[in-house]
MOPAC internal coordinates of N, CA, C and O (Angstrom, degrees):
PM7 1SCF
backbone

  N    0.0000 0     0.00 0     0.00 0    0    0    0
  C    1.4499 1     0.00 0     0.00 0    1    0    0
  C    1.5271 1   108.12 1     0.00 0    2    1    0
  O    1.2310 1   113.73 1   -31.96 1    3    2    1
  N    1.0548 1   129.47 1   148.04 1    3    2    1
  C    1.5950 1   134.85 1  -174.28 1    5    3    2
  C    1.7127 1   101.49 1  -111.85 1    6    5    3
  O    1.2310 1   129.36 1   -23.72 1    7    6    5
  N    1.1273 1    99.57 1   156.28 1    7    6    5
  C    1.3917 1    82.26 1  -158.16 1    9    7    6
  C    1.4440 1   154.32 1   130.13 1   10    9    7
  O    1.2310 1   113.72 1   -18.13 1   11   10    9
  N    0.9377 1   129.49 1   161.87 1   11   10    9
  C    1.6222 1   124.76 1   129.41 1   13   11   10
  C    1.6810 1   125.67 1  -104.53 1   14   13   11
  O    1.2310 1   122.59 1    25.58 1   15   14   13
  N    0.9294 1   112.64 1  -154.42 1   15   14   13
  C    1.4238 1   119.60 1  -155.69 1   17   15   14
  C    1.9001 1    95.99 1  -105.69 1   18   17   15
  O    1.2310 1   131.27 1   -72.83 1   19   18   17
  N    1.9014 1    95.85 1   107.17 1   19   18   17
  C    1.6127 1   101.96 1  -163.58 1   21   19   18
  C    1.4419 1    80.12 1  -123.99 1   22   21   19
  O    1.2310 1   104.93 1  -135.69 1   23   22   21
  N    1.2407 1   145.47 1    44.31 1   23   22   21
  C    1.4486 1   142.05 1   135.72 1   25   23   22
  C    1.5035 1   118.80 1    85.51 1   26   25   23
  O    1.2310 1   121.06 1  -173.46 1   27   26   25
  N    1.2673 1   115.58 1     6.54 1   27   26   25
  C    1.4777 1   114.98 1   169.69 1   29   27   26
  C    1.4667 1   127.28 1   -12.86 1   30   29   27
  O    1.2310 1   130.71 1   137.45 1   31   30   29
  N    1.0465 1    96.94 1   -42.55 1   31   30   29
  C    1.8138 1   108.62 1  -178.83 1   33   31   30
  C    1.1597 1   124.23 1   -71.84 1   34   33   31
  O    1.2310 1   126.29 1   177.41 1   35   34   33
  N    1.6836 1   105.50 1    -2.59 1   35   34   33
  C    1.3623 1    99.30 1   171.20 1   37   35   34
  C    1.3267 1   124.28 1   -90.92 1   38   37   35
  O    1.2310 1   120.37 1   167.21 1   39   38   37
  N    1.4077 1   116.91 1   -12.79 1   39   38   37
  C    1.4216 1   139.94 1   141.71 1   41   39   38
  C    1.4006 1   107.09 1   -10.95 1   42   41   39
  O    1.2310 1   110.10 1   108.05 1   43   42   41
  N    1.6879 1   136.20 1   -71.95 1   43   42   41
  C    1.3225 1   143.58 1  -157.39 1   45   43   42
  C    1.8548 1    94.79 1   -53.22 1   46   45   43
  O    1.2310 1   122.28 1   140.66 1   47   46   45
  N    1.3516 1   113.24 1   -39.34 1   47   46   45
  C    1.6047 1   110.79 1   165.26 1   49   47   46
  C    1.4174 1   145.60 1   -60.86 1   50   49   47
  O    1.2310 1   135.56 1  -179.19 1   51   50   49
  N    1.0825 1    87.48 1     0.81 1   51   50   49
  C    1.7631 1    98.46 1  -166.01 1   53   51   50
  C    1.7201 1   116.51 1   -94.48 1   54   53   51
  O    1.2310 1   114.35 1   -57.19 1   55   54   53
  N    0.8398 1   128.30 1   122.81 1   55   54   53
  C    1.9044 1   131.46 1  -149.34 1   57   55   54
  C    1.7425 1    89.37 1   -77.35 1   58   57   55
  O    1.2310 1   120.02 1   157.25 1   59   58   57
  N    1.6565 1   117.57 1   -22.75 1   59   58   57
  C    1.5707 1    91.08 1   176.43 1   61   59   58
  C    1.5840 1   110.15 1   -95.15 1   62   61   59
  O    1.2310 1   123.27 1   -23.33 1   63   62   61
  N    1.3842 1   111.34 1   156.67 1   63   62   61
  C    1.1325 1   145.40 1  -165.93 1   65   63   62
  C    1.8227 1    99.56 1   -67.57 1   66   65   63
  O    1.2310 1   124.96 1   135.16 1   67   66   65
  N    1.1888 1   108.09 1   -44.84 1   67   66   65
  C    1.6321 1    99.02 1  -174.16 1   69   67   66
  C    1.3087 1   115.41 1   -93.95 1   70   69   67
  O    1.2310 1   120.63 1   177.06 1   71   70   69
  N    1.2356 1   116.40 1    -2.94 1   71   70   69
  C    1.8422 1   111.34 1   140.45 1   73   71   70
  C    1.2248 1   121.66 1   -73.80 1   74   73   71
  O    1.2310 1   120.47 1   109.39 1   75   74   73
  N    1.5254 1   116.71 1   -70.61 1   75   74   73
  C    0.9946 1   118.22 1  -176.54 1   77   75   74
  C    1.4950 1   134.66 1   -74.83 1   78   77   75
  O    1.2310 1   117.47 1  -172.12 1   79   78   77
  N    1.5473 1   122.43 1     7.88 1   79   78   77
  C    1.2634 1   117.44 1   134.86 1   81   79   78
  C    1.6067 1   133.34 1  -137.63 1   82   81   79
  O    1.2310 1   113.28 1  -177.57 1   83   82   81
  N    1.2929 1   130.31 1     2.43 1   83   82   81
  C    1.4895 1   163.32 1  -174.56 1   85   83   82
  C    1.7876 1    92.14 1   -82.62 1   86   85   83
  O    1.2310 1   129.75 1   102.58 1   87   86   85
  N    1.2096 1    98.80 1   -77.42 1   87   86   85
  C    1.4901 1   104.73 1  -172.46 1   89   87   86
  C    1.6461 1   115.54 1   -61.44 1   90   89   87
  O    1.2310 1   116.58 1   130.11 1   91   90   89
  N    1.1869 1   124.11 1   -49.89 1   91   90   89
  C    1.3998 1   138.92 1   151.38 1   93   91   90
  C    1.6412 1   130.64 1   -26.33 1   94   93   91
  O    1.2310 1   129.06 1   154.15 1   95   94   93
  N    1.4397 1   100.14 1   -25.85 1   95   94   93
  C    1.1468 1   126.94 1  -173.21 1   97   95   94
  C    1.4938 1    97.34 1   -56.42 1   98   97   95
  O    1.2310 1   125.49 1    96.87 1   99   98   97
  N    1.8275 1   107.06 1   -83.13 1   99   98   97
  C    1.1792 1   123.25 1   176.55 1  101   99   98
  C    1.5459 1   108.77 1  -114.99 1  102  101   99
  O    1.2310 1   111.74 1   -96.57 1  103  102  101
  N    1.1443 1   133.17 1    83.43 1  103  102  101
  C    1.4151 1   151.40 1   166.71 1  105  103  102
  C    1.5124 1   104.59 1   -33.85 1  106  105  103
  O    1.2310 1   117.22 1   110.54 1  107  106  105
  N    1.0568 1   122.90 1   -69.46 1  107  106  105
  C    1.1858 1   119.54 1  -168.54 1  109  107  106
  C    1.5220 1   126.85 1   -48.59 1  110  109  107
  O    1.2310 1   126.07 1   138.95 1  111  110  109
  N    1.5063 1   105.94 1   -41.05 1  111  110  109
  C    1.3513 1   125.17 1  -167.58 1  113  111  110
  C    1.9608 1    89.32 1   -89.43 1  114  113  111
  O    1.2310 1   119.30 1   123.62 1  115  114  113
  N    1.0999 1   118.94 1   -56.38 1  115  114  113
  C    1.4127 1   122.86 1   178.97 1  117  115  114
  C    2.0074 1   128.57 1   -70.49 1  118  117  115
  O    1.2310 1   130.58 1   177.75 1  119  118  117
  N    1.1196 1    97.19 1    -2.25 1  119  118  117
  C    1.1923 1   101.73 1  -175.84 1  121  119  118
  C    1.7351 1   110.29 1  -149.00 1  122  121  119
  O    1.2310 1   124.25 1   100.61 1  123  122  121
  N    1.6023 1   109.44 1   -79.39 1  123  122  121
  C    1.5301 1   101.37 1  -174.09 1  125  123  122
  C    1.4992 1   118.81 1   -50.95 1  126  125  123
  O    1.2310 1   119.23 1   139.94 1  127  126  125
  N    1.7161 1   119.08 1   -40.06 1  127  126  125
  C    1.3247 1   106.26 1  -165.31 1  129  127  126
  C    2.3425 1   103.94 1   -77.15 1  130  129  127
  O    1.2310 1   125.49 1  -178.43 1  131  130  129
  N    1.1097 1   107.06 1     1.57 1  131  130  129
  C    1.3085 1   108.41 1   169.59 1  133  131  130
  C    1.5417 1   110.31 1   -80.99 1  134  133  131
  O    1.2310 1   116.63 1   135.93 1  135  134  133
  N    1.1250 1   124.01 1   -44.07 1  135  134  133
  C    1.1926 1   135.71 1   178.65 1  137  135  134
  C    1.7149 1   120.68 1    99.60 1  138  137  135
  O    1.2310 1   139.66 1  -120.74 1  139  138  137
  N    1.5645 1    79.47 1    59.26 1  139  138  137
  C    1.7482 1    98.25 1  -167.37 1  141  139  138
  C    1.8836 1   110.26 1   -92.75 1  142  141  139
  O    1.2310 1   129.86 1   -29.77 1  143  142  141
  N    1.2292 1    98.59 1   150.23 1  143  142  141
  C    1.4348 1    99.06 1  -168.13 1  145  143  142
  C    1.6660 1   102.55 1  -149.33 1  146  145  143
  O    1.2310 1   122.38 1   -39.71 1  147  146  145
  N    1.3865 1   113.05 1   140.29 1  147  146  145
  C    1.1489 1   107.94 1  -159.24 1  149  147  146
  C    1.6314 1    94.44 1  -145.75 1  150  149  147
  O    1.2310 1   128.68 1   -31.74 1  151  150  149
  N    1.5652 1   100.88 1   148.26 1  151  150  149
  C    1.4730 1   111.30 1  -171.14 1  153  151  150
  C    1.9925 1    93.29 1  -159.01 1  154  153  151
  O    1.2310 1   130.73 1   -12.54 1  155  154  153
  N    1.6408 1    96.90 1   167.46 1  155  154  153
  C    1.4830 1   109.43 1   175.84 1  157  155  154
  C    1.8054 1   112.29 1  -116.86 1  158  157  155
  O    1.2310 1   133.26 1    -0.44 1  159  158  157
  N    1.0289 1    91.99 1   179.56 1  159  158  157
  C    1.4788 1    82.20 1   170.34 1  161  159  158
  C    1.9457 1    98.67 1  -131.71 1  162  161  159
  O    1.2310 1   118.71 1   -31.78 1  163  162  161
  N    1.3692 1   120.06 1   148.22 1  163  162  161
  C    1.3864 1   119.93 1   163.02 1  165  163  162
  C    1.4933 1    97.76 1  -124.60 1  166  165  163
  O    1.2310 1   137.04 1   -19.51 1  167  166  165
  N    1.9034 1    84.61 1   160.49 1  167  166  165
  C    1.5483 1    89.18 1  -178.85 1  169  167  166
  C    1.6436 1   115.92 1  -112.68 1  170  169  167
  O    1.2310 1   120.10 1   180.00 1  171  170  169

């Protein structure tokens, strides 16, 4: 992972299919080296 810790895993939550398994696939190439960062919101 490059980096620090920008939450990928929150991905496994996400109801669409090309986060949560497309992108997941290969993370690195699909997500960290873009400079993707992922968070939720609670209420």
């Amino acid at each position: 992972m490059m980096g620090g810790d920008n939450n990928v895993e929150f991905l496994e939550y996400s109801p669409d299919p090309d986060y949560n398994t497309w992108t997941l696939q290969e993370p690195e190439e699909r997500f960290h080296s873009l400079g993707g960062y992922c968070f939720y919101v609670t209420e």
